[in-house]
PDB file of N, CA, C and O in Angstrom:
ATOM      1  N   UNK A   1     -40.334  61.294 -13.416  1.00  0.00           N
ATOM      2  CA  UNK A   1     -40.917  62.614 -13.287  1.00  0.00           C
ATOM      3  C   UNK A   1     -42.407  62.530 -12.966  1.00  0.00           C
ATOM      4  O   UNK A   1     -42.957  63.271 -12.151  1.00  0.00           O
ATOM      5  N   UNK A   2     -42.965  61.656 -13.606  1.00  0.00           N
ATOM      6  CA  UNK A   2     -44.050  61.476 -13.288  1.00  0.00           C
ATOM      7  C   UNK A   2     -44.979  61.117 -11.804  1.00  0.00           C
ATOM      8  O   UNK A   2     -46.162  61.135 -11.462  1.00  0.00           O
ATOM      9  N   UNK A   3     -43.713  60.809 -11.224  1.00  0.00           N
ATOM     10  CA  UNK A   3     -44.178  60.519  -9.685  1.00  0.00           C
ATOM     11  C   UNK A   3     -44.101  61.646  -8.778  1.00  0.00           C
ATOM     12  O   UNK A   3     -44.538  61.716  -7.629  1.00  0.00           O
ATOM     13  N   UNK A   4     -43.538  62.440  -9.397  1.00  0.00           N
ATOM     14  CA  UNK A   4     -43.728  63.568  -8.538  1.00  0.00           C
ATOM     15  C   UNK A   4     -44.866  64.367  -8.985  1.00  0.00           C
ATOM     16  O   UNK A   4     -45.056  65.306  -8.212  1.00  0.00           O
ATOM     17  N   UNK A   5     -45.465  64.338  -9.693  1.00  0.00           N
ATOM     18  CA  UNK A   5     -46.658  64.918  -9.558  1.00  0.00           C
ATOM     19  C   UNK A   5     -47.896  64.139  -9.660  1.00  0.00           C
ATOM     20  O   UNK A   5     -48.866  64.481 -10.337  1.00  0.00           O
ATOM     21  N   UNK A   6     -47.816  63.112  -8.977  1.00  0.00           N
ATOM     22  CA  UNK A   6     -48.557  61.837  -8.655  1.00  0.00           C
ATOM     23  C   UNK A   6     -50.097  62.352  -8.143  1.00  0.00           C
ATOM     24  O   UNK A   6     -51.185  61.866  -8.453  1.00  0.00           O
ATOM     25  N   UNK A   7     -49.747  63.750  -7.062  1.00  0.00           N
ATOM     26  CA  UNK A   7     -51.075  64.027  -6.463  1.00  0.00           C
ATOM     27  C   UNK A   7     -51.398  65.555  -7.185  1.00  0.00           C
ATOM     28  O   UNK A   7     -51.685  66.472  -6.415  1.00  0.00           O
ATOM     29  N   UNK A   8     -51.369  65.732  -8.144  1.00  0.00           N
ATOM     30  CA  UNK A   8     -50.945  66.876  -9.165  1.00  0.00           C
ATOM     31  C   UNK A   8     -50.948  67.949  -8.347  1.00  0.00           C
ATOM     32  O   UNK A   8     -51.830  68.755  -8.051  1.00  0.00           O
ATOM     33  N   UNK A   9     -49.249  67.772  -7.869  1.00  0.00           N
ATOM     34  CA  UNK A   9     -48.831  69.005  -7.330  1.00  0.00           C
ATOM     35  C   UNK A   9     -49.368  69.243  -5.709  1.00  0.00           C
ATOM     36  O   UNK A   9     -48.494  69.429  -4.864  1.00  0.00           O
ATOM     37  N   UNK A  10     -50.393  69.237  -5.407  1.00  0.00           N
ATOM     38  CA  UNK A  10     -51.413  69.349  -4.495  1.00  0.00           C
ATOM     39  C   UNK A  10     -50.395  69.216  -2.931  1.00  0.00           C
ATOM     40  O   UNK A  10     -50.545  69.908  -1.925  1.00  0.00           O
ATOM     41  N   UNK A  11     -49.436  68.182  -3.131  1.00  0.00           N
ATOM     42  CA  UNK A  11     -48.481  67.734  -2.005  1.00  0.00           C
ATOM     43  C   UNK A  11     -47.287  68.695  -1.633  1.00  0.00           C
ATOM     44  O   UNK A  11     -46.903  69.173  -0.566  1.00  0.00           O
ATOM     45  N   UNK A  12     -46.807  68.798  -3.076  1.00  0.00           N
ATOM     46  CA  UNK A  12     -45.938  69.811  -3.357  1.00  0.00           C
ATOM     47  C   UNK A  12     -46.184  71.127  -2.837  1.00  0.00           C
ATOM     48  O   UNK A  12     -45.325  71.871  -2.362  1.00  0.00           O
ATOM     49  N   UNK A  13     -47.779  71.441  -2.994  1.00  0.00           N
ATOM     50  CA  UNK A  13     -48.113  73.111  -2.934  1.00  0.00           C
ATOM     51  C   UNK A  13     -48.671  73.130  -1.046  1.00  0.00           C
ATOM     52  O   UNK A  13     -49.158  74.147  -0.552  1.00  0.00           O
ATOM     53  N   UNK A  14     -48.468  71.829  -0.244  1.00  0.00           N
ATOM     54  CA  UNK A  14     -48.811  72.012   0.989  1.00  0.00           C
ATOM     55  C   UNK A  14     -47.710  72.164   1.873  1.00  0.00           C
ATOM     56  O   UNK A  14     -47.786  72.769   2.943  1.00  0.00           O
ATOM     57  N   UNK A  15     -46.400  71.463   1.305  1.00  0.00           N
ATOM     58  CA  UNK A  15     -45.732  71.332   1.819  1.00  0.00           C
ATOM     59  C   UNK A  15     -44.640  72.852   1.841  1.00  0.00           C
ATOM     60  O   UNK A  15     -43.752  73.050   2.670  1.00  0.00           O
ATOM     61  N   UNK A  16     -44.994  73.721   0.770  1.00  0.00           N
ATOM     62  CA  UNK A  16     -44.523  74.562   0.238  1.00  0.00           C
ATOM     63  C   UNK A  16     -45.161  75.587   1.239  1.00  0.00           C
ATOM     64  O   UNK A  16     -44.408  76.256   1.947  1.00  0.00           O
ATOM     65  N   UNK A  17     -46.327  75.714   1.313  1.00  0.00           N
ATOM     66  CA  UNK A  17     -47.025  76.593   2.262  1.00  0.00           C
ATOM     67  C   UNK A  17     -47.036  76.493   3.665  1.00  0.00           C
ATOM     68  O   UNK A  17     -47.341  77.407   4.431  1.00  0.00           O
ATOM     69  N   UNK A  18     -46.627  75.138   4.039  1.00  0.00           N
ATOM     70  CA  UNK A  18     -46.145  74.920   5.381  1.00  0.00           C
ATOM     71  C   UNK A  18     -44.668  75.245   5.735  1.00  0.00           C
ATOM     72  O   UNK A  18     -44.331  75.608   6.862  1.00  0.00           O
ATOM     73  N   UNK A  19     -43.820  75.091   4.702  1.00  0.00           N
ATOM     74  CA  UNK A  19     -42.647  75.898   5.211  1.00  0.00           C
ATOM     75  C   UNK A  19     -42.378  77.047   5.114  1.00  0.00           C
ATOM     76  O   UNK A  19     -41.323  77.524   5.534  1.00  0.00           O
ATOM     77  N   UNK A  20     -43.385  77.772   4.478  1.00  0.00           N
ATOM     78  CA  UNK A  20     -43.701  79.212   4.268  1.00  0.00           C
ATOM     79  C   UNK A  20     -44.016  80.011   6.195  1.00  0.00           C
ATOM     80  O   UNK A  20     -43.649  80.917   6.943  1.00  0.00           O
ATOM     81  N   UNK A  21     -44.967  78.789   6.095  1.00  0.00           N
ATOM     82  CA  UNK A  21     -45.763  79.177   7.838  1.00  0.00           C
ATOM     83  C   UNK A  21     -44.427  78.994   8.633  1.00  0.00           C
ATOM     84  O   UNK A  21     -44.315  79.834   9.526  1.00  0.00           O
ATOM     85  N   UNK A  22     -43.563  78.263   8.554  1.00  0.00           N
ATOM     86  CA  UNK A  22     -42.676  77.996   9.624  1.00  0.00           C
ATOM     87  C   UNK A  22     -42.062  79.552   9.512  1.00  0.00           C
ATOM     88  O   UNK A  22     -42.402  80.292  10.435  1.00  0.00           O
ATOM     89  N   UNK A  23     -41.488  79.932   8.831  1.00  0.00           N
ATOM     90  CA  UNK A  23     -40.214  81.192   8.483  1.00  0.00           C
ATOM     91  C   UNK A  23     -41.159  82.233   8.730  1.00  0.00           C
ATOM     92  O   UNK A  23     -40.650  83.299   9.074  1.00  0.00           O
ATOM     93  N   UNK A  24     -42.379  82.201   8.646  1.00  0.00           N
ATOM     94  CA  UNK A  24     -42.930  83.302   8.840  1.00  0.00           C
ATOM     95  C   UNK A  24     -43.208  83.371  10.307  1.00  0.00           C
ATOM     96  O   UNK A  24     -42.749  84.275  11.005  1.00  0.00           O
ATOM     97  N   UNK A  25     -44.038  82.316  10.817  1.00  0.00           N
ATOM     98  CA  UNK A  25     -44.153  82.487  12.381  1.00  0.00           C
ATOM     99  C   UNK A  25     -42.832  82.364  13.080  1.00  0.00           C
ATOM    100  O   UNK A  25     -42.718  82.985  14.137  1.00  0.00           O
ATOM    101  N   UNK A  26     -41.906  81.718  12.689  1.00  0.00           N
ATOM    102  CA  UNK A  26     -40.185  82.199  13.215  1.00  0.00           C
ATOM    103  C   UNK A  26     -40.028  83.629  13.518  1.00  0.00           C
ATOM    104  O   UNK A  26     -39.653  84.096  14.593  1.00  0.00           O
ATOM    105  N   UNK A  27     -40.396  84.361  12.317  1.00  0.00           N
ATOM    106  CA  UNK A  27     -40.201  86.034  12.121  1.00  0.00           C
ATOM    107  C   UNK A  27     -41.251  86.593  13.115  1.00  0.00           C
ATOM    108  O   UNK A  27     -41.094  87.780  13.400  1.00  0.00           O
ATOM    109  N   UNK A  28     -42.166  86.026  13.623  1.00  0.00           N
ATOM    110  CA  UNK A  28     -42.734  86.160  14.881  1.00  0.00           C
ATOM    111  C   UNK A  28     -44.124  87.345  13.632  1.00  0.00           C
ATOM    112  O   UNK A  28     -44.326  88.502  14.000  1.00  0.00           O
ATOM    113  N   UNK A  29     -44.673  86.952  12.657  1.00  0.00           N
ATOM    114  CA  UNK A  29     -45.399  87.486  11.488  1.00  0.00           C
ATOM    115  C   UNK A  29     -46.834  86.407  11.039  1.00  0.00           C
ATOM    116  O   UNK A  29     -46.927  85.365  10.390  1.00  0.00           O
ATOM    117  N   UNK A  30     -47.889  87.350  11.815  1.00  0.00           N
ATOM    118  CA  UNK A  30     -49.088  86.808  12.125  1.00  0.00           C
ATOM    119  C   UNK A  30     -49.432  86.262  10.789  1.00  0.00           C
ATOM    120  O   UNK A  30     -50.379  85.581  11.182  1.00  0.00           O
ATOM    121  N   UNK A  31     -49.402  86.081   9.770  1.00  0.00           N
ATOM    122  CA  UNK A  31     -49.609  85.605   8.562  1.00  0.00           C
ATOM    123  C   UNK A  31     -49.117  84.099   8.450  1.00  0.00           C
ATOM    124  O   UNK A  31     -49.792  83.353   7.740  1.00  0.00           O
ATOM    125  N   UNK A  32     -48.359  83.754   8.886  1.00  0.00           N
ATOM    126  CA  UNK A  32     -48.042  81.862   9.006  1.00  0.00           C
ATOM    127  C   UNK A  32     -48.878  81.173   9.275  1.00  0.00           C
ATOM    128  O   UNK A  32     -48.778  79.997   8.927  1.00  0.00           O
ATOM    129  N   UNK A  33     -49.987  81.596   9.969  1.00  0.00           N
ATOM    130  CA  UNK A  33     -51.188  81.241  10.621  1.00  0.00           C
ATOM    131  C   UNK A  33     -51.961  80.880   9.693  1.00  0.00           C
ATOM    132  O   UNK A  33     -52.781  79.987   9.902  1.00  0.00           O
ATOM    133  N   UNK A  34     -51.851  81.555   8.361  1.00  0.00           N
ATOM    134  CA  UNK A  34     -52.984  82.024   7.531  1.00  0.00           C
ATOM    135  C   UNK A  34     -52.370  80.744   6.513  1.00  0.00           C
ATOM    136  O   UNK A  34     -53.125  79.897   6.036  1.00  0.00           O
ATOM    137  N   UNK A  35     -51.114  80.754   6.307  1.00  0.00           N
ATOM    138  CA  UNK A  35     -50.040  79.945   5.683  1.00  0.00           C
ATOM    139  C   UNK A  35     -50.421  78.405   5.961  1.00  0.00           C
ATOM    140  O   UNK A  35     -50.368  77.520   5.107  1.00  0.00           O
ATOM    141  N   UNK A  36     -50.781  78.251   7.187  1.00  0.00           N
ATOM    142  CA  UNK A  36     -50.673  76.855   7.807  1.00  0.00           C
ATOM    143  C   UNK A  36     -51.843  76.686   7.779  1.00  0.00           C
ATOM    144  O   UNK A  36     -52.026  75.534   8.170  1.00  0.00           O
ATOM    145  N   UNK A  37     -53.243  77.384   7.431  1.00  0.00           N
ATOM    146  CA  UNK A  37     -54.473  76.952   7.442  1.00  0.00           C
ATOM    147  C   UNK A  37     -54.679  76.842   6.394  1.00  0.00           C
ATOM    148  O   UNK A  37     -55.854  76.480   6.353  1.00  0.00           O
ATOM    149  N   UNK A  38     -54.231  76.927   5.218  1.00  0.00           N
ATOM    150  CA  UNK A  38     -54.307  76.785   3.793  1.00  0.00           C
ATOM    151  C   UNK A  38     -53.372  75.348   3.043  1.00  0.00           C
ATOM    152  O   UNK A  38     -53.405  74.786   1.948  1.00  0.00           O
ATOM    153  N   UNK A  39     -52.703  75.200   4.120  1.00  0.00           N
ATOM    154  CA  UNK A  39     -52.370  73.818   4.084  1.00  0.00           C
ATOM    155  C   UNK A  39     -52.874  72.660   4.194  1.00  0.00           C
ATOM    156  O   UNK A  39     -53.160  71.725   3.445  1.00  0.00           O
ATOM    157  N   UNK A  40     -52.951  73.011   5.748  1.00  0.00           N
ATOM    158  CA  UNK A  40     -54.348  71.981   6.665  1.00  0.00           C
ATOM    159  C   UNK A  40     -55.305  71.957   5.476  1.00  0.00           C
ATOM    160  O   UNK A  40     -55.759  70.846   5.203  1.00  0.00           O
ATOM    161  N   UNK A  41     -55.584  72.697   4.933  1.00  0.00           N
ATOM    162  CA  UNK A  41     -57.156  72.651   4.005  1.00  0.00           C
ATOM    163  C   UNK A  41     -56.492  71.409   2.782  1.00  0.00           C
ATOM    164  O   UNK A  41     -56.993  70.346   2.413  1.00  0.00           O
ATOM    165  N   UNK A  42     -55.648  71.839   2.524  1.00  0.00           N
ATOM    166  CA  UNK A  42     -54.693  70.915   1.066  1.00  0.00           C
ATOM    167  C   UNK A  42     -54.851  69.328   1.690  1.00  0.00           C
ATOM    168  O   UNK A  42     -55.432  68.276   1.424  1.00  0.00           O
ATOM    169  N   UNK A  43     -53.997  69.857   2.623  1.00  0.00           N
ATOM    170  CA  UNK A  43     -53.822  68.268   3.448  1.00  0.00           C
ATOM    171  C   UNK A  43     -55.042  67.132   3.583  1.00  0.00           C
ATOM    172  O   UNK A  43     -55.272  65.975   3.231  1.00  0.00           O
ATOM    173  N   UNK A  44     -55.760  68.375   4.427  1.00  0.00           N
ATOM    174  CA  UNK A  44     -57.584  67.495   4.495  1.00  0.00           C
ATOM    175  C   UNK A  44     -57.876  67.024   2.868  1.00  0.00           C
ATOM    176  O   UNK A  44     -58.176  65.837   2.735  1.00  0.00           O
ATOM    177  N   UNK A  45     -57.828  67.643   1.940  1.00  0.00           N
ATOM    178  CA  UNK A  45     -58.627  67.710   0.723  1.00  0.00           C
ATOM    179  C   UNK A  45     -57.605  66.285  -0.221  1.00  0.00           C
ATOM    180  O   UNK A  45     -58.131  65.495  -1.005  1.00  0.00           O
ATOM    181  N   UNK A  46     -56.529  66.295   0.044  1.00  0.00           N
ATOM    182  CA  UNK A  46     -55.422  65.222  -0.337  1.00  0.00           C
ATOM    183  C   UNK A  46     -55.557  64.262   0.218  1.00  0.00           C
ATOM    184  O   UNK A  46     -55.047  63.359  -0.445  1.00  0.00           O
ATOM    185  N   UNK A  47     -56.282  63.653   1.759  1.00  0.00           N
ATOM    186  CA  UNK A  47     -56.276  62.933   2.168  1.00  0.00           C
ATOM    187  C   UNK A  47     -57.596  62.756   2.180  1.00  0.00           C
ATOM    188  O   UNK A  47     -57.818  61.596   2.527  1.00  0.00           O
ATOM    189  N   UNK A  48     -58.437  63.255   2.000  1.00  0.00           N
ATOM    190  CA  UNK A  48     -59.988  62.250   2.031  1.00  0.00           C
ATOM    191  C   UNK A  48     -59.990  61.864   0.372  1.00  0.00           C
ATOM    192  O   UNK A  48     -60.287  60.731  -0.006  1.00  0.00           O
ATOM    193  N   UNK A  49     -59.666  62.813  -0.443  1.00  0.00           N
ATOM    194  CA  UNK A  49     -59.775  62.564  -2.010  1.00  0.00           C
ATOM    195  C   UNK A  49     -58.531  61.575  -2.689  1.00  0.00           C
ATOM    196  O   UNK A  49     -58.661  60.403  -3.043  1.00  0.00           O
ATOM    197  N   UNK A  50     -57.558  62.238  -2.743  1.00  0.00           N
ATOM    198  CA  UNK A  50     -56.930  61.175  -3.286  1.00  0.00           C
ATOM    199  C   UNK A  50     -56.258  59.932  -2.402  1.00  0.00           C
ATOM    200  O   UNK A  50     -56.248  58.765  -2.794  1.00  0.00           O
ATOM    201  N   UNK A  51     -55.860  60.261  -1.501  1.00  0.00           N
ATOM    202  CA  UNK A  51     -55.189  58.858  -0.327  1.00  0.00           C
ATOM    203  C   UNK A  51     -56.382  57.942   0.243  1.00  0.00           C
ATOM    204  O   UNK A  51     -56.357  56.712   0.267  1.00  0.00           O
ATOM    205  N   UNK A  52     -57.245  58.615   0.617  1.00  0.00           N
ATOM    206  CA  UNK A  52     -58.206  57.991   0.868  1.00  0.00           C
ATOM    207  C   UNK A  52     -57.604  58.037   2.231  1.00  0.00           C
ATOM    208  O   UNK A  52     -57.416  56.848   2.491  1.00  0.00           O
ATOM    209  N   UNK A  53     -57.313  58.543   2.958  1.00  0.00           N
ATOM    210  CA  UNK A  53     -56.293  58.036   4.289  1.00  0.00           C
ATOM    211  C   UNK A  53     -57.155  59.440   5.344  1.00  0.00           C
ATOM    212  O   UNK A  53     -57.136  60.667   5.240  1.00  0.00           O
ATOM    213  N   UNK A  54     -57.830  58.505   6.299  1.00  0.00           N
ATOM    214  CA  UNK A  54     -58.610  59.564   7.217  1.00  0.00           C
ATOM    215  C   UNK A  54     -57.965  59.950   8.344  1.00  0.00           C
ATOM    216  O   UNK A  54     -58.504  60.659   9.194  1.00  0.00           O
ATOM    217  N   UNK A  55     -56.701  59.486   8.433  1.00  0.00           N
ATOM    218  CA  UNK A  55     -55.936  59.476   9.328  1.00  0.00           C
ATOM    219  C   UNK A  55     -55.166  61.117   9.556  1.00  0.00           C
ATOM    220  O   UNK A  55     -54.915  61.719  10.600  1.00  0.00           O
ATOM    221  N   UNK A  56     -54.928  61.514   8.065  1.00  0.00           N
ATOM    222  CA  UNK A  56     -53.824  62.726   7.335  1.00  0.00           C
ATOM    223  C   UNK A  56     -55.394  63.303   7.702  1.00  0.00           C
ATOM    224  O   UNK A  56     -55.200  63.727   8.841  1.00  0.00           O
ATOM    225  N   UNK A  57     -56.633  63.529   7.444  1.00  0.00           N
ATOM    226  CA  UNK A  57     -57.707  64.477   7.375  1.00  0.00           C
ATOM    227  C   UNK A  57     -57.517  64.898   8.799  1.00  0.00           C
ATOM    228  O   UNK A  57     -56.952  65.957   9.072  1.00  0.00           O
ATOM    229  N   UNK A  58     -58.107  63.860   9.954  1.00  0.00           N
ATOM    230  CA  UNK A  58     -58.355  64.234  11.267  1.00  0.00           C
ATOM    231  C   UNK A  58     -57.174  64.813  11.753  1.00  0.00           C
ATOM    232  O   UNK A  58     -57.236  65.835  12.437  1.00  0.00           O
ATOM    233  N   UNK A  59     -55.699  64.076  11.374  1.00  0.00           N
ATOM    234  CA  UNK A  59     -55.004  65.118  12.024  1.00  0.00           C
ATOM    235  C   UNK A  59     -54.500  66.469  11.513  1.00  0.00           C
ATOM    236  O   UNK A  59     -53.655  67.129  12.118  1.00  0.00           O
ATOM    237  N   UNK A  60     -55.168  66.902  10.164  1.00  0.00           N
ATOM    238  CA  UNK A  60     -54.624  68.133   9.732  1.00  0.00           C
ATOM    239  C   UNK A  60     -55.907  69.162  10.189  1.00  0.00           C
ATOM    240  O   UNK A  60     -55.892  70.392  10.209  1.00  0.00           O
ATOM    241  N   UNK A  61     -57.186  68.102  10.603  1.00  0.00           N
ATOM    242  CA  UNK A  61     -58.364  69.268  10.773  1.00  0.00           C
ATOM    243  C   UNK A  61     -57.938  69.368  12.661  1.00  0.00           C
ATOM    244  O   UNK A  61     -58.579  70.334  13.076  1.00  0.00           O
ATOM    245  N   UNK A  62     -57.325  68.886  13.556  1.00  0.00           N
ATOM    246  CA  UNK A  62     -56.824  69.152  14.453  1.00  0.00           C
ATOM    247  C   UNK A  62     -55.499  70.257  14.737  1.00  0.00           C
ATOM    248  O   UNK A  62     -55.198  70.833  15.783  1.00  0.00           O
ATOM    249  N   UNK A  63     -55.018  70.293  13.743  1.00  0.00           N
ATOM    250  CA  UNK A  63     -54.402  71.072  12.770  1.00  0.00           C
ATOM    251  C   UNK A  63     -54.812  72.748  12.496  1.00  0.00           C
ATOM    252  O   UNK A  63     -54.347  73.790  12.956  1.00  0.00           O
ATOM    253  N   UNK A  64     -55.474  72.571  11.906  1.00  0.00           N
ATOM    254  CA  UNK A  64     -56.526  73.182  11.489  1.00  0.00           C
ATOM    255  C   UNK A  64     -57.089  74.531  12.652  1.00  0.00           C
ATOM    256  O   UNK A  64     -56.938  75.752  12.603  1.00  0.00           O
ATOM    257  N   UNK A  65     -57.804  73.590  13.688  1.00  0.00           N
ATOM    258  CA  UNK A  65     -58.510  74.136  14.814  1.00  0.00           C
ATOM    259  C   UNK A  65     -56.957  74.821  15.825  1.00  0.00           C
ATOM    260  O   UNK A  65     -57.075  75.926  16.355  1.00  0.00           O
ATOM    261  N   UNK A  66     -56.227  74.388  15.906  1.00  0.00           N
ATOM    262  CA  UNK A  66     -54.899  74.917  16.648  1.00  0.00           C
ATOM    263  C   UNK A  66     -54.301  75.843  15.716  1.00  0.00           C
ATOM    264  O   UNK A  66     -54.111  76.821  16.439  1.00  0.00           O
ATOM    265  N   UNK A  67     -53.803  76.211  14.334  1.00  0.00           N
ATOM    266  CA  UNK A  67     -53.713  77.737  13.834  1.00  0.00           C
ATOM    267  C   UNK A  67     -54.515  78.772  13.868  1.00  0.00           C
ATOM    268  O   UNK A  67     -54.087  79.925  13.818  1.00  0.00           O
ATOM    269  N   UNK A  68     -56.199  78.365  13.989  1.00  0.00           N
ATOM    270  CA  UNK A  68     -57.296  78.981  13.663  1.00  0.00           C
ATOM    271  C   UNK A  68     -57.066  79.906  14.910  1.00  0.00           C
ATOM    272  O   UNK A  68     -57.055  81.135  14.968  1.00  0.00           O
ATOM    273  N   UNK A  69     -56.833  78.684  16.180  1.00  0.00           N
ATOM    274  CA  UNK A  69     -56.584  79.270  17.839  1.00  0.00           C
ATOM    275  C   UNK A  69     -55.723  80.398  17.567  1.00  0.00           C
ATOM    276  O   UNK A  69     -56.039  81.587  17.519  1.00  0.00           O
ATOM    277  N   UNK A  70     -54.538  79.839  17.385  1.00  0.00           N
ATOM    278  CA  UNK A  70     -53.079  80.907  17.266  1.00  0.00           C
ATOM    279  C   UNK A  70     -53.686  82.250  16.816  1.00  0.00           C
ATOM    280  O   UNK A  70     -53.846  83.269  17.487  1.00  0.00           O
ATOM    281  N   UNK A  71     -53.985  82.016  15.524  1.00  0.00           N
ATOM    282  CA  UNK A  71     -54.464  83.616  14.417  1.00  0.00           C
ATOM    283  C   UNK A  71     -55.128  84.327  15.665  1.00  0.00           C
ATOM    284  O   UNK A  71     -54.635  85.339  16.164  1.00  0.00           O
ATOM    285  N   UNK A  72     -56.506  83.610  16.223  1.00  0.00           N
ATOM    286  CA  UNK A  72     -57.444  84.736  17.222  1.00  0.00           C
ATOM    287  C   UNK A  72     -56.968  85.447  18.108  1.00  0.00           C
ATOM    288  O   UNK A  72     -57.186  86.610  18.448  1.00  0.00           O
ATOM    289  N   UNK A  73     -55.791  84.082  18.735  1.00  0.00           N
ATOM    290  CA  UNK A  73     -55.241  84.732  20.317  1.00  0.00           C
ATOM    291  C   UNK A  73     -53.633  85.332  20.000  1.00  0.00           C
ATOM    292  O   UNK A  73     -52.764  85.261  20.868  1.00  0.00           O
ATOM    293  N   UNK A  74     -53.412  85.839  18.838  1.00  0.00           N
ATOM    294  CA  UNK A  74     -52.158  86.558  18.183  1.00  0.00           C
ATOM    295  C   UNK A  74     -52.586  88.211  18.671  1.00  0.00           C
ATOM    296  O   UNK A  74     -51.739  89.026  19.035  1.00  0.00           O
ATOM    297  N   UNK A  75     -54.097  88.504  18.591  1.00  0.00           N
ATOM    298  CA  UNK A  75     -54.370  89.887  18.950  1.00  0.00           C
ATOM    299  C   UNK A  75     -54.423  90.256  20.028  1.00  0.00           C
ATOM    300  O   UNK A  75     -54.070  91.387  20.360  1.00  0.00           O
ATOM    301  N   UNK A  76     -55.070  89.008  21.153  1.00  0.00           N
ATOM    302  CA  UNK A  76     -54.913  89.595  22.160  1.00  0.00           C
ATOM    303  C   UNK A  76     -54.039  89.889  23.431  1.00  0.00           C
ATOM    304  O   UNK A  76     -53.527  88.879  23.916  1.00  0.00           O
ATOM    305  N   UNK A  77     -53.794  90.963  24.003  1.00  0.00           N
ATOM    306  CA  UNK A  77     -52.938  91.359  24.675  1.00  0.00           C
ATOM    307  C   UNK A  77     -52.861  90.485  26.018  1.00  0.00           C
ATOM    308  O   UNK A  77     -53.872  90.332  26.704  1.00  0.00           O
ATOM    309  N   UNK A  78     -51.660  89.930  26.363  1.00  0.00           N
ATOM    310  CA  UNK A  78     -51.254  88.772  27.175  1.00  0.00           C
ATOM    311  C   UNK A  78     -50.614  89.947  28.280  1.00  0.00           C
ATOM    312  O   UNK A  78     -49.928  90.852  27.804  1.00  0.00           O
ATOM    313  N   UNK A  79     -50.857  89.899  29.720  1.00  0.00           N
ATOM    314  CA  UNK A  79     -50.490  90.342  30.714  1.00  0.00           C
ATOM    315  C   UNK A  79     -49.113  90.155  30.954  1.00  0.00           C
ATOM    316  O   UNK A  79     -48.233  91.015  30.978  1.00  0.00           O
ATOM    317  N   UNK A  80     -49.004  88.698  31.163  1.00  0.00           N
ATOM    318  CA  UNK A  80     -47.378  88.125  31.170  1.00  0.00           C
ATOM    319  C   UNK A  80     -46.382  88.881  30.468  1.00  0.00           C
ATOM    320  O   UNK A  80     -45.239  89.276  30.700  1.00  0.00           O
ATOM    321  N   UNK A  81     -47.338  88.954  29.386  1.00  0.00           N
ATOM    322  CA  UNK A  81     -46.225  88.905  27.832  1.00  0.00           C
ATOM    323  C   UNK A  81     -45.213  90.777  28.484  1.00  0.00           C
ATOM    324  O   UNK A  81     -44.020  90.764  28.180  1.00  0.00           O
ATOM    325  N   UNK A  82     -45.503  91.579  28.944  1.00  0.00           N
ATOM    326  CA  UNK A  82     -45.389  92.439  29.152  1.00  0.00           C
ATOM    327  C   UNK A  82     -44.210  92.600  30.322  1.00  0.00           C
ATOM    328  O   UNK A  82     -43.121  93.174  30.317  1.00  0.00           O
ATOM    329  N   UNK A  83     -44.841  91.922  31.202  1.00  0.00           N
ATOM    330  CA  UNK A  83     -43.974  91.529  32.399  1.00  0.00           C
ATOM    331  C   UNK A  83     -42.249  90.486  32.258  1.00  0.00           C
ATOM    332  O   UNK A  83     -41.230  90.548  32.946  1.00  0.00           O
ATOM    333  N   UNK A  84     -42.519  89.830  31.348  1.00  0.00           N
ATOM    334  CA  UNK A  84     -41.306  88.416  30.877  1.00  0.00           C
ATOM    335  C   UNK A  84     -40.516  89.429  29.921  1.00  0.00           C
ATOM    336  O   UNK A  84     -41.003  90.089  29.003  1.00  0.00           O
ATOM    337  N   UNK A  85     -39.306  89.402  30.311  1.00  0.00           N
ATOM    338  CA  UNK A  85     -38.344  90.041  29.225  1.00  0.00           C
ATOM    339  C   UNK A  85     -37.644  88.464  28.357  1.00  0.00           C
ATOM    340  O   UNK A  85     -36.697  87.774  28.733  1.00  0.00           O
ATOM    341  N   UNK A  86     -38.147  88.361  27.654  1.00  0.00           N
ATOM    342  CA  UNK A  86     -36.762  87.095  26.809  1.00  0.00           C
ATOM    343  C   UNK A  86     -35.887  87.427  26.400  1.00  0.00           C
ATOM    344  O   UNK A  86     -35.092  86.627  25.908  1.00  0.00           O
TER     345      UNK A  86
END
């Protein structure tokens, strides 16, 4: 039991919020965005502090900068988007 809360919880509560972001941006629900940047933040903060692993930082702050994108360009109105029936 004890190994699962090895990174107290911290892993648990990113991974939890990232599959939160998936079902939500599935539902096509601008809030996953918000879901997945609160992760990225876990992730970064788990990997410079406890892993020590800069590897999990850079790619969750790349991460990071690509939901941040999504959230901004979620408002604005896409020309295409209008024109394309799916």
């Amino acid at each position: 039991m004890e190994i699962l809360f090895k990174y107290y919880g911290l892993d648990w509560l990113s991974i939890l919020l990232s599959i939160i972001a998936v079902i939500k941006l599935g539902n096509r629900v601008k809030w996953g965005f918000i879901a997945f940047l609160a992760a990225n933040i876990l992730w970064i903060l788990i990997g410079v502090t406890l892993l020590k692993s800069y590897a999990i930082a850079v790619g969750n702050s790349v991460f990071l900068i690509t939901n941040l994108r999504g959230y901004f360009k979620w408002s604005i109105p896409n020309e295409t988007s209008e024109k394309t029936v799916l």
